[in-house]
PyMOL Python script that loads the backbone (N, CA, C, O; Angstrom):
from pymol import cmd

cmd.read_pdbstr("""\
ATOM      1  N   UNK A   1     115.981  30.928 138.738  1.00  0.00           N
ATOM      2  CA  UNK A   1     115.378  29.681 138.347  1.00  0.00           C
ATOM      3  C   UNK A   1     113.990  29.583 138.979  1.00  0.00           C
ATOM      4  O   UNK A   1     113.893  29.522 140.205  1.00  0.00           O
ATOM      5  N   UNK A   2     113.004  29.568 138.257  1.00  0.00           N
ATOM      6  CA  UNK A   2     111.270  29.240 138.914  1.00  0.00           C
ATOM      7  C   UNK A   2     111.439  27.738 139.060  1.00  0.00           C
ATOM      8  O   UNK A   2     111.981  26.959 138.275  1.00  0.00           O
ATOM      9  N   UNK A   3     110.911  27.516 140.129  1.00  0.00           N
ATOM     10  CA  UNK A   3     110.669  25.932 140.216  1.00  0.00           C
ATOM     11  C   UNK A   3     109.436  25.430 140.239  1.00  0.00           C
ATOM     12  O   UNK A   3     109.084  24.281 139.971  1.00  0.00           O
ATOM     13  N   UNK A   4     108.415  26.885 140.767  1.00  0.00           N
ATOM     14  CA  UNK A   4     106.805  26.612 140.491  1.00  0.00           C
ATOM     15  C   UNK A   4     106.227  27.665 140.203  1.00  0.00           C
ATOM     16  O   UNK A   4     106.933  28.653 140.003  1.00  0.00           O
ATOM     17  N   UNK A   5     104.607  27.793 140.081  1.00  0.00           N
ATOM     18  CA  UNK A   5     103.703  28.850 139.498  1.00  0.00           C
ATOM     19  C   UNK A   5     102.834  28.234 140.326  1.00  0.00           C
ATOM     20  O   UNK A   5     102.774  27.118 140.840  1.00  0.00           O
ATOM     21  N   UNK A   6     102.081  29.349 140.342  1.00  0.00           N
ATOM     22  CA  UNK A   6     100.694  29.192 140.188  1.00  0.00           C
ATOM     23  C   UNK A   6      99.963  29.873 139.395  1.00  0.00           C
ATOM     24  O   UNK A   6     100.004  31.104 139.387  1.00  0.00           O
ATOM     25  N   UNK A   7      99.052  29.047 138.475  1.00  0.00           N
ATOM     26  CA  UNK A   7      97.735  29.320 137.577  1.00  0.00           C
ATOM     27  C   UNK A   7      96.767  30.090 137.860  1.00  0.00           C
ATOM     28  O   UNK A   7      95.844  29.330 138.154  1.00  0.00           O
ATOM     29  N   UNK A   8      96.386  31.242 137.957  1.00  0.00           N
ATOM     30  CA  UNK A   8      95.224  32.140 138.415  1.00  0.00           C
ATOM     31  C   UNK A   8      94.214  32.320 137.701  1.00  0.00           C
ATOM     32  O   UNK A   8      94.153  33.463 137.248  1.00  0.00           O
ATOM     33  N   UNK A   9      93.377  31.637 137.412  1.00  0.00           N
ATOM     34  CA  UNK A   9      92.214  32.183 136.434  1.00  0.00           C
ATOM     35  C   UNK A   9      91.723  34.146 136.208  1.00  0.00           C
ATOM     36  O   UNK A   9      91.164  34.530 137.235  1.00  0.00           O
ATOM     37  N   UNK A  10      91.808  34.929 135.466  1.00  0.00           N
ATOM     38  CA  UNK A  10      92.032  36.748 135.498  1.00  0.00           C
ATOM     39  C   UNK A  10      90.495  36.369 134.698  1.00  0.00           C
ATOM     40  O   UNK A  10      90.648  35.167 134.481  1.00  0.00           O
ATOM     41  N   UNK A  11      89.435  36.651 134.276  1.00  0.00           N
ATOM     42  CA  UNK A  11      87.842  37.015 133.858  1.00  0.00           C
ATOM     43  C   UNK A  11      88.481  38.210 132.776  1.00  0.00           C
ATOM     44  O   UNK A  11      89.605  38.696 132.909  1.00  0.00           O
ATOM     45  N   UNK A  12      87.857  38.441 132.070  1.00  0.00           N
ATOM     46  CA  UNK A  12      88.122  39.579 131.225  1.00  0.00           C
ATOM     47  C   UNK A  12      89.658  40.653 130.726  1.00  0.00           C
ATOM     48  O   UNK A  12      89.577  41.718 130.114  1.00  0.00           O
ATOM     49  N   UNK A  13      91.174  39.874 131.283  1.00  0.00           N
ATOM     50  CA  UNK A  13      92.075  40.220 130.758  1.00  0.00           C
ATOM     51  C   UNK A  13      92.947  39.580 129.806  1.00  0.00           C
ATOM     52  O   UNK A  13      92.738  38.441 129.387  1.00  0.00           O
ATOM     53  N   UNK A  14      93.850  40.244 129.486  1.00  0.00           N
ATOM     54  CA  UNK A  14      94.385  39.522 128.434  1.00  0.00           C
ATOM     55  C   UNK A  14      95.657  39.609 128.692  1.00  0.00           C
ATOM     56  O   UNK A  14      96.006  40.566 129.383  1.00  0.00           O
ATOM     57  N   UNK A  15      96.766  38.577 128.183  1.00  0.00           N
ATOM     58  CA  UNK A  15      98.821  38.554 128.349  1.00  0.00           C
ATOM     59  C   UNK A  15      98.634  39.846 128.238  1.00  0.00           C
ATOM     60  O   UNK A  15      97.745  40.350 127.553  1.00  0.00           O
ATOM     61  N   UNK A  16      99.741  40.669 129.131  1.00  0.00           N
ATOM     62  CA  UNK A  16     100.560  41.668 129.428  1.00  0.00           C
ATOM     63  C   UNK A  16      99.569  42.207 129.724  1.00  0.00           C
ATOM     64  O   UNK A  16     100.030  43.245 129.250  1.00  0.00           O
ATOM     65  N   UNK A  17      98.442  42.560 130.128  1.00  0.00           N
ATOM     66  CA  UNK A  17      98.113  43.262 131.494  1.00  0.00           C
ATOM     67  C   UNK A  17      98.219  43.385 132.756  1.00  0.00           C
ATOM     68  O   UNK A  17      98.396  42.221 133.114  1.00  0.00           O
ATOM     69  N   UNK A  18      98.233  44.241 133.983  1.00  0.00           N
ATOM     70  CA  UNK A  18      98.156  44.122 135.495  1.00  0.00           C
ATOM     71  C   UNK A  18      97.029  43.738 136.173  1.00  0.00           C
ATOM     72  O   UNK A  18      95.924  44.137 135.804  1.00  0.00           O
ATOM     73  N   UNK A  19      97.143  43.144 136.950  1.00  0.00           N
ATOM     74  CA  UNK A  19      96.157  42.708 137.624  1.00  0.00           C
ATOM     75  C   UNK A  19      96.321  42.997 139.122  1.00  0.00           C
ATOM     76  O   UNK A  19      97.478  42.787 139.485  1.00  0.00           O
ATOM     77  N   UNK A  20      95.342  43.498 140.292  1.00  0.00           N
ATOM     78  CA  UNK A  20      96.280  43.496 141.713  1.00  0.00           C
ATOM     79  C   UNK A  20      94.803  42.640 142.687  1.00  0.00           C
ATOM     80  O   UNK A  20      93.602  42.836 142.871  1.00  0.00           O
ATOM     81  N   UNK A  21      95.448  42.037 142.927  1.00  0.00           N
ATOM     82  CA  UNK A  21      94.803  41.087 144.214  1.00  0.00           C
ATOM     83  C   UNK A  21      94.624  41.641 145.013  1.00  0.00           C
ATOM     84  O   UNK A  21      93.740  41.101 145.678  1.00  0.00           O
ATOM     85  N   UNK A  22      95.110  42.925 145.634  1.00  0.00           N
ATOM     86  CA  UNK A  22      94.585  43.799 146.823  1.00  0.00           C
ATOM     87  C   UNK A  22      95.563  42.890 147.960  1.00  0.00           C
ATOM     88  O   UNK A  22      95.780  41.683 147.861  1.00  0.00           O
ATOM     89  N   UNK A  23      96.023  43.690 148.923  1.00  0.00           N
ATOM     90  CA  UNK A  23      96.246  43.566 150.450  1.00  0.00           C
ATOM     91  C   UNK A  23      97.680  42.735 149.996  1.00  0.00           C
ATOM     92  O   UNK A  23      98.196  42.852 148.884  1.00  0.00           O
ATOM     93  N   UNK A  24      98.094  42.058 150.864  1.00  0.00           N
ATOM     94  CA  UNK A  24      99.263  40.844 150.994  1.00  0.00           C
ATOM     95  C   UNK A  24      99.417  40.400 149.812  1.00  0.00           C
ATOM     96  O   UNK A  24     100.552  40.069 149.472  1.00  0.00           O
ATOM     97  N   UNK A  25      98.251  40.273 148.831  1.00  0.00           N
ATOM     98  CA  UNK A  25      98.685  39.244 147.152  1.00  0.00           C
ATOM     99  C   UNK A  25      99.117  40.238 146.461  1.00  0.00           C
ATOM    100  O   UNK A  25      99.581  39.838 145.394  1.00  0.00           O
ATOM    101  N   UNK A  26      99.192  41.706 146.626  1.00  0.00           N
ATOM    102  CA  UNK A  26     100.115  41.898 145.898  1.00  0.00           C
ATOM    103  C   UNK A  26      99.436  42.436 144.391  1.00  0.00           C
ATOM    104  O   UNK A  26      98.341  42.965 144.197  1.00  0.00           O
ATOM    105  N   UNK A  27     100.513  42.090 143.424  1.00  0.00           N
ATOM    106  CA  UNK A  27      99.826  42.541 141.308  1.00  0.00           C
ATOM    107  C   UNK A  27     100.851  41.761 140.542  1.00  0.00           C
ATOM    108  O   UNK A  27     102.066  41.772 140.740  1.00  0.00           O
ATOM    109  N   UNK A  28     100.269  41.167 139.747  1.00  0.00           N
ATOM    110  CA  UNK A  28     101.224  40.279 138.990  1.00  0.00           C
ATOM    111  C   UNK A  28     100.967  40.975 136.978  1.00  0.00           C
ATOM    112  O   UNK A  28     100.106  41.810 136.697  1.00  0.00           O
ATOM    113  N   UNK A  29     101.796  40.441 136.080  1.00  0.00           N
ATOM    114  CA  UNK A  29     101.312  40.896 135.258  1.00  0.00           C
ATOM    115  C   UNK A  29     100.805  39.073 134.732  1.00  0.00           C
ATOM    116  O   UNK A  29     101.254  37.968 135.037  1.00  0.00           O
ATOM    117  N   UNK A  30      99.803  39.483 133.931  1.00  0.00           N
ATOM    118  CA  UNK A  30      99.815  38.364 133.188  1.00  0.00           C
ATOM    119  C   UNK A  30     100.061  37.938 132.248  1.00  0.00           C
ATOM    120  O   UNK A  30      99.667  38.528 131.241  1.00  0.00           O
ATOM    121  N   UNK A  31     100.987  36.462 132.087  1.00  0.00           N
ATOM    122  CA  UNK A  31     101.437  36.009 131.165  1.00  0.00           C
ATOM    123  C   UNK A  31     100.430  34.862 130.537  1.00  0.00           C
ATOM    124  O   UNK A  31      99.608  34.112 131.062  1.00  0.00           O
ATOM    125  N   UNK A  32     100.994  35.125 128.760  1.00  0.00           N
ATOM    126  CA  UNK A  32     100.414  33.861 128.274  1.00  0.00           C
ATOM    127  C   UNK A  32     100.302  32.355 128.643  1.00  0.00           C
ATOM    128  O   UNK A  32     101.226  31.873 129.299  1.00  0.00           O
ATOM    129  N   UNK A  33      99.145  31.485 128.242  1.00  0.00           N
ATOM    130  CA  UNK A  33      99.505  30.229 128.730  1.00  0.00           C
ATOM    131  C   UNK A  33      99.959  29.541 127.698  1.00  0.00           C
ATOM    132  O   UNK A  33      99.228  29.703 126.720  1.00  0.00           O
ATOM    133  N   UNK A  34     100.864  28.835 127.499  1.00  0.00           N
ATOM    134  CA  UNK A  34     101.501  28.216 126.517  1.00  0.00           C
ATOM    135  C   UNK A  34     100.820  26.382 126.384  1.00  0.00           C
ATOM    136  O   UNK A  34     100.830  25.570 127.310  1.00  0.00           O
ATOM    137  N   UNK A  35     100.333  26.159 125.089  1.00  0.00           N
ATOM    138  CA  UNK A  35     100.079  24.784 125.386  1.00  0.00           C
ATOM    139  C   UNK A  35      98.816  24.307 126.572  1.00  0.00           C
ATOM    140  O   UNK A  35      98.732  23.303 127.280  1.00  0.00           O
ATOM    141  N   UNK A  36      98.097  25.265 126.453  1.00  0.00           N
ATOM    142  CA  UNK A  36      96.566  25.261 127.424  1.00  0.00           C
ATOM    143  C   UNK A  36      96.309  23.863 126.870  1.00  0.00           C
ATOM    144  O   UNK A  36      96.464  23.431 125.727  1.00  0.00           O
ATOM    145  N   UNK A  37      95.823  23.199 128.118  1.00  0.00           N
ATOM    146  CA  UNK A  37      94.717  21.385 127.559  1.00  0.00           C
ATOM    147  C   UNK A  37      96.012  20.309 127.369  1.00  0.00           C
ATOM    148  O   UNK A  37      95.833  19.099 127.507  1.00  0.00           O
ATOM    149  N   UNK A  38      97.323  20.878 127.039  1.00  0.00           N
ATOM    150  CA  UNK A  38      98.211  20.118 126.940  1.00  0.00           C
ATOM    151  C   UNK A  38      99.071  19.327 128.233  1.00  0.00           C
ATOM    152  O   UNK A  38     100.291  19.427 128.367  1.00  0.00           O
ATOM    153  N   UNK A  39      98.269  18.610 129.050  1.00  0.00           N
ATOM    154  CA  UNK A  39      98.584  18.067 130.356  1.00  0.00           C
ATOM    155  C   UNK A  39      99.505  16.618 130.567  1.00  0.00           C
ATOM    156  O   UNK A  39     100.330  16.155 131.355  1.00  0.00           O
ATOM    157  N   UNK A  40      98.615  16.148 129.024  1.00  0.00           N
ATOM    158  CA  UNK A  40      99.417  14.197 129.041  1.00  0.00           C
ATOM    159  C   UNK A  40     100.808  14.532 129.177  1.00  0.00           C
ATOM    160  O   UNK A  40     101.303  14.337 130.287  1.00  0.00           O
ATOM    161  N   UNK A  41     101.625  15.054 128.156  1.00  0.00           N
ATOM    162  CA  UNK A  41     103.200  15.129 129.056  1.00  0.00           C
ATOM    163  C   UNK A  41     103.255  14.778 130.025  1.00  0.00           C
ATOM    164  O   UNK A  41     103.538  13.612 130.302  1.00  0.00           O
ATOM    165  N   UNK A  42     102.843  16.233 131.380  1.00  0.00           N
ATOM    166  CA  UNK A  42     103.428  16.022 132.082  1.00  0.00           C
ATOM    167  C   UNK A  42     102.718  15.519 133.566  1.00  0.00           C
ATOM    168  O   UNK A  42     102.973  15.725 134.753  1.00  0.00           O
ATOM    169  N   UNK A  43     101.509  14.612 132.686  1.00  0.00           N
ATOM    170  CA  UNK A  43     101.449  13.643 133.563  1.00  0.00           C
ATOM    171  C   UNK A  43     102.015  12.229 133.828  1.00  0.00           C
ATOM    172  O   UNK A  43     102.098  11.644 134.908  1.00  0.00           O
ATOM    173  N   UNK A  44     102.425  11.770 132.462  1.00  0.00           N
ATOM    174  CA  UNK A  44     103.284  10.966 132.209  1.00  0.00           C
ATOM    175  C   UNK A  44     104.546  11.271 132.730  1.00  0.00           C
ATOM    176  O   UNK A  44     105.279  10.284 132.675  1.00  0.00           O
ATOM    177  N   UNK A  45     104.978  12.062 133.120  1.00  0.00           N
ATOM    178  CA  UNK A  45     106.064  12.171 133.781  1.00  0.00           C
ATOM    179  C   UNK A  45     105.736  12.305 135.437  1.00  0.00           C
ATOM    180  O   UNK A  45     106.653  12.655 136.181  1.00  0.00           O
ATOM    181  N   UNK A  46     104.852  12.113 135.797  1.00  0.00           N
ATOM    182  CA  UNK A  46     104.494  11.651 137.073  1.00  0.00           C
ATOM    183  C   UNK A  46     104.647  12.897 138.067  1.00  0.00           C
ATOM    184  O   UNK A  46     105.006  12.916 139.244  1.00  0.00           O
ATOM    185  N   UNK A  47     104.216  14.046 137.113  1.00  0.00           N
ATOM    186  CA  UNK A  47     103.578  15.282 137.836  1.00  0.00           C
ATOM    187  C   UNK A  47     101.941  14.988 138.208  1.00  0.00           C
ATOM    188  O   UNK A  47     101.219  14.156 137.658  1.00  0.00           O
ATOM    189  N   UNK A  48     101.540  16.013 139.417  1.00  0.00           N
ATOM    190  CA  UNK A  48     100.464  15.945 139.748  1.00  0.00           C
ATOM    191  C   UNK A  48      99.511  16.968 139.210  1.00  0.00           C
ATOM    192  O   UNK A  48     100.066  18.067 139.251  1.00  0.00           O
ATOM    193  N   UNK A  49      98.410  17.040 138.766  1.00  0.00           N
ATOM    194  CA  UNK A  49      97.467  18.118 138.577  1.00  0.00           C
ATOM    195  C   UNK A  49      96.214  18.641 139.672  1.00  0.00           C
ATOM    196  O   UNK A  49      95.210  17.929 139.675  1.00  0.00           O
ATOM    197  N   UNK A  50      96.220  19.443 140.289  1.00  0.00           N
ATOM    198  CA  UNK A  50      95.168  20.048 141.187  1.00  0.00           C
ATOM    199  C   UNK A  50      93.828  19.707 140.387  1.00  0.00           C
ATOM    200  O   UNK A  50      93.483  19.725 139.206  1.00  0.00           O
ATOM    201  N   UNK A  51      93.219  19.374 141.661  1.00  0.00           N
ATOM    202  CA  UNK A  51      91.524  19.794 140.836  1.00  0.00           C
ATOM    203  C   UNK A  51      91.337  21.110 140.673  1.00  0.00           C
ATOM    204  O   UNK A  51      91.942  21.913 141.383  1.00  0.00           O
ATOM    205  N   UNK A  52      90.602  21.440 139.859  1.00  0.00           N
ATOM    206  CA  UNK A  52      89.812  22.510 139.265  1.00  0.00           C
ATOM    207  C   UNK A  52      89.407  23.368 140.381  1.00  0.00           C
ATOM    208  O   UNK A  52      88.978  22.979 141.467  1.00  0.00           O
ATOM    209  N   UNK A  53      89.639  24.911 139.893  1.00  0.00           N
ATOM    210  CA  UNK A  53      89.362  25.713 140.897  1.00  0.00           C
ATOM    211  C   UNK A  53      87.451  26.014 140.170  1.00  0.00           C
ATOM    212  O   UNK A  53      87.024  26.216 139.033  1.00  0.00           O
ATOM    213  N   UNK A  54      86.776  25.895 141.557  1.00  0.00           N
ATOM    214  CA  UNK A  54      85.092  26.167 141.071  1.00  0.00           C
ATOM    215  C   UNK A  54      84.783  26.994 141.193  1.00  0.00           C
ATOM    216  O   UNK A  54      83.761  27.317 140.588  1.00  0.00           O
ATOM    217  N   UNK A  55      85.712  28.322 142.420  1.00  0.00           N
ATOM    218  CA  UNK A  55      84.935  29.325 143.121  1.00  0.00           C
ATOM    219  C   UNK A  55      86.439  30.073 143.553  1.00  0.00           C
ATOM    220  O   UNK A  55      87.336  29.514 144.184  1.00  0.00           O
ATOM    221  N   UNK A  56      86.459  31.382 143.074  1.00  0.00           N
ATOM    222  CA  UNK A  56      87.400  32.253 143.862  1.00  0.00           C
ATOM    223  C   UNK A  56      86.201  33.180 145.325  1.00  0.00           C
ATOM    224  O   UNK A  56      86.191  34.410 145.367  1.00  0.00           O
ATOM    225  N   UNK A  57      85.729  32.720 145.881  1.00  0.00           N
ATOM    226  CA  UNK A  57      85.033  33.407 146.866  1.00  0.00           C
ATOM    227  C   UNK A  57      85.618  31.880 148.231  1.00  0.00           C
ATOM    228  O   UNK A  57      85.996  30.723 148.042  1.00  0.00           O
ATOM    229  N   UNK A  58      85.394  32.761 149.575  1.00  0.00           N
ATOM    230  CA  UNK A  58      85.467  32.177 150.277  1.00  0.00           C
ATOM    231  C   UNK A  58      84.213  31.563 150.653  1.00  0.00           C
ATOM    232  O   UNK A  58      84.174  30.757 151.583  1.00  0.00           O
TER     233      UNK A  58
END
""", "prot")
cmd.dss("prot")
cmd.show_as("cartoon", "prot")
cmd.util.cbc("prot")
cmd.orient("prot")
């Protein structure tokens, strides 16, 4: 049972490719996003949404 995700923004790949984060993060494959922009649901259900990631650099 997943109970969460996290959203990774990938630049230039596409569903079912690998991707590897290097060191401790590891390689995930990536999956499609289903219903992208489609948020009202489940904010109405009194989920929270993160702000916007601006910068993958430290």
């Amino acid at each position: 049972m997943v109970t969460a995700v996290r959203v990774i923004p990938v630049p230039n790949k596409e569903a079912g490719e690998f991707v590897s984060f290097g060191g401790l993060f590891g390689e995930s494959a990536i999956a499609q996003v289903r219903n992208a922009g489609q948020s009202s649901r489940f904010v109405n259900f009194g989920g929270k949404i993160p702000a916007p990631i601006h910068s993958l650099k430290n």
